[in-house]
C-alpha positions in Angstrom: -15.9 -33.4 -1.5 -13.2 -31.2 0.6 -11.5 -29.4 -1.4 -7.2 -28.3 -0.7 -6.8 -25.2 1.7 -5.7 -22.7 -0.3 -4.9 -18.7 0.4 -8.0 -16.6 -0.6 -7.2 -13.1 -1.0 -10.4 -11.1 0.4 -10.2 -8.1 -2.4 -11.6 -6.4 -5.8 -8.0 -4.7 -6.0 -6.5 -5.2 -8.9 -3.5 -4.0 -7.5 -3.4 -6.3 -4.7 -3.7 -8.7 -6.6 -0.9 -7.7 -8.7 1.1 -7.6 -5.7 0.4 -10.6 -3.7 1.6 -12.7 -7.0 5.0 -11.5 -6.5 5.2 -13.7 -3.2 2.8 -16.0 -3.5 1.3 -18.6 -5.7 -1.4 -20.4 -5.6 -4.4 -18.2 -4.4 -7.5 -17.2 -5.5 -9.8 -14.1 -4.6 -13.1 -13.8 -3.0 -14.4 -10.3 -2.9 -15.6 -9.6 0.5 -18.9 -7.6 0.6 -18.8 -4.9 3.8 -19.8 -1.8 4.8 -16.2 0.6 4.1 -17.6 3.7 5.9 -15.8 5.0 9.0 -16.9 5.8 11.9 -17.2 9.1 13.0 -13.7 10.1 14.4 -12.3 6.9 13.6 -8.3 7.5 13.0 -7.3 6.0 9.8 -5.2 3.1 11.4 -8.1 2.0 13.3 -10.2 2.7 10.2 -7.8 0.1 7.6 -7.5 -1.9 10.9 -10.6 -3.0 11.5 -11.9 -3.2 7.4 -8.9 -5.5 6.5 -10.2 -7.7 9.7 -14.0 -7.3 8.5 -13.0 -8.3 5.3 -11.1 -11.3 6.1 -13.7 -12.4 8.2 -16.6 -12.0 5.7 -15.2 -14.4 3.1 -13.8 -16.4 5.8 -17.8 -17.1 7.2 -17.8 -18.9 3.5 -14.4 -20.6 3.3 -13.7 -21.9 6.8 -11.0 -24.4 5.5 -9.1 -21.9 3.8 -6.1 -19.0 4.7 -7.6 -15.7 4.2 -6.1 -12.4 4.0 -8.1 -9.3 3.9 -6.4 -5.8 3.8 -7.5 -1.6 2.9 -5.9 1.2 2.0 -6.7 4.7 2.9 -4.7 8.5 2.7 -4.7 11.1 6.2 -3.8 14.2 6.1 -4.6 16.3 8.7 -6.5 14.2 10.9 -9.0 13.8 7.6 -9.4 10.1 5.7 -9.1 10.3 2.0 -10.9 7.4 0.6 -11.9 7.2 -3.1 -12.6 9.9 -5.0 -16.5 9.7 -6.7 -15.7 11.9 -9.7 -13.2 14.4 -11.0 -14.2 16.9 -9.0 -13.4 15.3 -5.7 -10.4 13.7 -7.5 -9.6 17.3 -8.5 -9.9 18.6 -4.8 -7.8 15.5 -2.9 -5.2 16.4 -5.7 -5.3 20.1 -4.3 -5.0 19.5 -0.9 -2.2 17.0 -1.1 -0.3 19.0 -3.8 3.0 20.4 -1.9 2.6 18.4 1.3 3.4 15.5 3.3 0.6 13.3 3.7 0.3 9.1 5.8 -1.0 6.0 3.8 -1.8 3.1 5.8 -3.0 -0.2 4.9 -3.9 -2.4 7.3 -3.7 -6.1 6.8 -5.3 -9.1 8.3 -4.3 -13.3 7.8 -7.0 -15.4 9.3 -6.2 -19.3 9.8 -8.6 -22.1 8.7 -11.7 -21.9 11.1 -11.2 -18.0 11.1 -8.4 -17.8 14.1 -6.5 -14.7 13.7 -2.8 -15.6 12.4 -1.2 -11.7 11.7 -2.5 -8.4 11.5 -1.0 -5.2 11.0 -1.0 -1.7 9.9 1.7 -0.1 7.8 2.3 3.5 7.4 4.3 5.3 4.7 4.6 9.2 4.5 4.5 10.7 0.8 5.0 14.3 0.0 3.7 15.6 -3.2 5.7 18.2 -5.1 3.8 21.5 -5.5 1.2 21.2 -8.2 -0.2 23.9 -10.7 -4.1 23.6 -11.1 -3.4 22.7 -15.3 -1.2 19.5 -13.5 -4.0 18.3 -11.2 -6.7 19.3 -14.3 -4.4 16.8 -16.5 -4.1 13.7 -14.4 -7.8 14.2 -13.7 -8.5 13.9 -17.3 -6.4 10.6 -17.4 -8.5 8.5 -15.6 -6.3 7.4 -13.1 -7.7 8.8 -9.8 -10.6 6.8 -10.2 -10.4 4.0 -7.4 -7.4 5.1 -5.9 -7.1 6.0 -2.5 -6.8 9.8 -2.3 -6.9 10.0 -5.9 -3.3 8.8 -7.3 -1.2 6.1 -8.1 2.3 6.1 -7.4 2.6 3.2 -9.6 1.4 4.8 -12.5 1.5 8.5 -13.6 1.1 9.3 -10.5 4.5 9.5 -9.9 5.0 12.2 -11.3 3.1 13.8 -8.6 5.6 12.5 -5.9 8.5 14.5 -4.3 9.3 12.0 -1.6 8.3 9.0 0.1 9.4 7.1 3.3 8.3 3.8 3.8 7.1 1.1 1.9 5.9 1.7 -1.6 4.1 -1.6 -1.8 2.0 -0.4 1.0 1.1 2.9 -1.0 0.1 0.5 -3.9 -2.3 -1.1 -1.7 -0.3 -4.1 0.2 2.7 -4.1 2.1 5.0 -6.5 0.7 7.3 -7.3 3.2 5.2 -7.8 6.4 2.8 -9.5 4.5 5.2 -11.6 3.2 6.6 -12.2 6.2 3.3 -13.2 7.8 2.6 -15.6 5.2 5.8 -17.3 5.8 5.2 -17.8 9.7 1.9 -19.3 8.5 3.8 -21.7 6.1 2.0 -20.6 3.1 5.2 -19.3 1.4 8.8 -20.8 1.6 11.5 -18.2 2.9 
């Protein structure tokens, strides 16, 4: 039996998640299993780019009558992707090098039709700057927890913020999805009312 199209969400992010049920309803998630690695030079836009696309494309080779969006997140600074940290030392050194300057998240996002036809893709940047940081600061929200699965070791939406001296953009799209031109894509697809 067919079952209703419905809007699959191609991510483990909790976050996302969080997000995309402020301007949704009625979705479900499929976690899309891909390779994340860059390639070597790859610029971060290109990076979130193409994974958002792989993604969406995955879990759409599995639910071909269904929407699917697929998106990632990843920190730049100076030319150099910041992906998840794998402990508190790494945590401890992305905190370090951000701490005091201005640094690019992107997220790319991609919308794929049913039968996998690309509807909308794009990639968002935001710049955040990070107020200088004392190494007891950094050693402290290490020690919370939070910079584990967080893109460059933070979240702004959490105590993370207290890290943050300014941001320009989007902080939706710092959280992990941008709001507003996802939103916006979702409506030219029909899948939410404007």
């Amino acid at each position: 039996m067919e079952h209703a199209t419905v809007l699959v969400l191609a991510s483990a992010s909790p976050r996302r998640r969080e997000l995309l049920g402020w301007v949704v309803a009625g979705w479900v998630i499929v976690v899309a299993e891909i390779d994340e690695r860059p390639a070597p030079e790859e610029a971060a836009g290109d990076l979130v780019s193409r994974l958002a696309l792989a993604k969406a494309r995955e879990v759409a080779s599995h639910r071909q009558s269904d929407w699917v969006l697929g998106a990632d997140t990843v920190v730049e600074i100076d030319g150099d992707i910041l992906g998840k940290p794998t402990d508190a030392a790494e945590a401890s050194a992305m905190l370090g090098r951000l701490a005091g300057r201005e640094h690019r998240v992107s997220t790319g996002f991609a919308l794929l039709a049913p039968g996998g036809a690309l509807s909308a893709a794009e990639v968002v940047v935001t710049r955040v700057r990070f107020r200088p940081l004392a190494a007891g600061a950094i050693a402290a929200y290490v020690a919370s927890g939070e910079p584990e699965g967080k893109a460059g070791g933070y979240a702004i939406q959490g105590r993370g913020a207290a890290l943050i001296e300014s941001i320009d953009g989007s902080l939706t799209n710092v959280i992990g999805l941008p709001l507003v031109e996802v939103g916006r894509a979702l409506e030219a697809a029909g899948l939410r009312d404007g």
